[in-house]
C-alpha positions in Angstrom: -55.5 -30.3 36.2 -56.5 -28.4 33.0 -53.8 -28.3 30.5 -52.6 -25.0 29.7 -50.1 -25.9 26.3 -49.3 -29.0 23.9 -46.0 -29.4 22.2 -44.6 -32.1 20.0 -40.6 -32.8 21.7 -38.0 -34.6 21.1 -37.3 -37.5 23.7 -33.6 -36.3 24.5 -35.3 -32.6 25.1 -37.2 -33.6 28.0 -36.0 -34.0 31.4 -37.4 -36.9 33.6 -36.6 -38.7 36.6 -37.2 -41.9 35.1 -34.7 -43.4 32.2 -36.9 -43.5 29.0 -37.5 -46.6 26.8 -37.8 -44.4 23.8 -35.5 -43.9 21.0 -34.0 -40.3 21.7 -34.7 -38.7 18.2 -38.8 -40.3 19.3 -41.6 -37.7 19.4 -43.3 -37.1 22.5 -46.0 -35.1 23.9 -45.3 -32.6 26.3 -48.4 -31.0 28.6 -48.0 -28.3 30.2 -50.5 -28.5 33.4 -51.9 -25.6 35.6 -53.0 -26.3 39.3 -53.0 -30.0 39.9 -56.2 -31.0 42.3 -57.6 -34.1 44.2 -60.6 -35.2 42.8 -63.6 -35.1 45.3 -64.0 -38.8 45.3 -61.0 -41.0 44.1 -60.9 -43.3 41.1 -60.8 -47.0 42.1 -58.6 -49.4 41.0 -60.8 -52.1 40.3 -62.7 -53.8 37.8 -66.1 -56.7 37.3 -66.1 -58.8 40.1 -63.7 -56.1 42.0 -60.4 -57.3 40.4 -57.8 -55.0 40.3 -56.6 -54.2 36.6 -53.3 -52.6 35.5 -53.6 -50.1 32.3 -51.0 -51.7 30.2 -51.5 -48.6 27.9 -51.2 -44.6 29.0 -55.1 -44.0 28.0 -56.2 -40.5 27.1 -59.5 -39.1 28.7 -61.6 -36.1 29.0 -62.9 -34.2 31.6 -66.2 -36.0 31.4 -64.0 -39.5 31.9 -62.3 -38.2 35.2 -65.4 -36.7 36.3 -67.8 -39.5 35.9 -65.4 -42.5 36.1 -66.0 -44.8 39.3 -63.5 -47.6 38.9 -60.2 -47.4 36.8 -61.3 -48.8 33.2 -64.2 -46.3 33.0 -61.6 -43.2 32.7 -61.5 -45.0 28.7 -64.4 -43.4 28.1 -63.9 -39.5 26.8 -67.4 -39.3 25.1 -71.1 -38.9 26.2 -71.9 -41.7 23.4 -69.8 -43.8 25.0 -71.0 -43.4 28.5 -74.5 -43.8 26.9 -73.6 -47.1 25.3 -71.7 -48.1 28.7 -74.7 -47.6 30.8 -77.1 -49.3 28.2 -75.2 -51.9 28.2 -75.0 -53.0 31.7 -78.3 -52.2 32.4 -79.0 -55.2 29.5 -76.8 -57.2 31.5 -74.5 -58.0 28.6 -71.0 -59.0 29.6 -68.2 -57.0 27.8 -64.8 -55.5 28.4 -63.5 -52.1 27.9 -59.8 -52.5 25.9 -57.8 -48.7 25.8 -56.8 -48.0 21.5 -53.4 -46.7 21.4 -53.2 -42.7 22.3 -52.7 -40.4 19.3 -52.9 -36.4 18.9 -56.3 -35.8 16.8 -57.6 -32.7 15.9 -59.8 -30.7 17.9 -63.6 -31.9 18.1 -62.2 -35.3 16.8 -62.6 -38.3 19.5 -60.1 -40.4 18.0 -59.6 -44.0 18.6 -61.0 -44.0 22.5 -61.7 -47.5 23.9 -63.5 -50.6 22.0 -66.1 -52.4 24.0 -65.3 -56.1 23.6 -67.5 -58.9 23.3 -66.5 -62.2 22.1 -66.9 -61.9 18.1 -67.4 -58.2 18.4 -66.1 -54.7 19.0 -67.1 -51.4 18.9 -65.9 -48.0 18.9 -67.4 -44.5 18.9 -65.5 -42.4 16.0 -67.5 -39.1 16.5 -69.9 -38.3 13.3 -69.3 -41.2 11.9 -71.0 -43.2 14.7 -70.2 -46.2 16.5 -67.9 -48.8 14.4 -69.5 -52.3 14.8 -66.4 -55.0 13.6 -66.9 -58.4 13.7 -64.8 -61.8 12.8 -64.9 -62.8 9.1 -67.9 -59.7 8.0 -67.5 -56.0 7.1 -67.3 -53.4 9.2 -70.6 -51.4 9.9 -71.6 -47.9 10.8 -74.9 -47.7 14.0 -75.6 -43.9 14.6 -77.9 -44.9 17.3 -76.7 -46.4 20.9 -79.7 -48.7 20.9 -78.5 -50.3 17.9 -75.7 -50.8 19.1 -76.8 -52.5 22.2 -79.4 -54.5 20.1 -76.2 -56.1 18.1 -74.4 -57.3 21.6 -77.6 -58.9 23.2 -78.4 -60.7 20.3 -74.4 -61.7 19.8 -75.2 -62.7 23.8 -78.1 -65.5 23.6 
């Protein structure tokens, strides 16, 4: 569905069927949704090694996430960059896992905190101009603009 409005609400101003564990004076999001459709192909709820997975998180997506998503855990990805780095990556044949950042209302043309790829001493995350955030235990935070960096820095974190 595309989403005709935004509005910031109070929890104790929106009517749901389900009792909220939010604090009643909490802020929420509201969307207002035009015509909800089925996708042509559905989303599957499965993971590496076909595990089913449970999003302990609500995640935030795009259009480009619902529309190129095959399994569940690829809807995390929003941004072309990311999908670039996804592919890269498994076509390297690193192992890594996709972990959802906590949703927040950016501004427009800002990706926000999306979804960190996960490696065993290392994570990275896509923050728009800035380019991809490399962190890793116990050493300062980097910057990569390119994806092939990127991918360069988990294969050689890999052997």
């Amino acid at each position: 569905a595309e989403v005709e409005s935004v509005e910031l609400r109070k929890r104790d101003e929106i009517d749901t069927p389900w009792q909220s564990q939010s604090s009643s004076n909490e802020m929420q999001v509201v969307y207002q949704l035009r015509q909800v459709l089925q996708l042509e192909r559905p989303i599957e709820n499965r993971g590496p090694k076909s595990l089913s997975r449970r999003l302990s998180r609500n995640p935030w997506t795009s259009r480009l996430g619902i529309m190129r998503a095959v399994e569940l855990r690829e809807v995390l990805m929003a941004t072309s960059a990311e999908w670039r780095l996804y592919e890269q990556l498994r076509v390297a044949g690193v192992e890594f896992t996709l972990k959802p950042s906590r949703a927040k209302l950016h501004y427009e043309n800002d990706p926000g905190d999306k979804v960190w790829f996960v490696r065993k001493r290392l994570r990275v995350q896509y923050r728009g101009a800035a380019g991809f955030l490399l962190r890793r235990s116990g050493l300062r935070d980097e910057y990569r603009s390119e994806v092939e960096e990127v991918v360069e820095r988990f294969v050689s974190r890999s052997t």
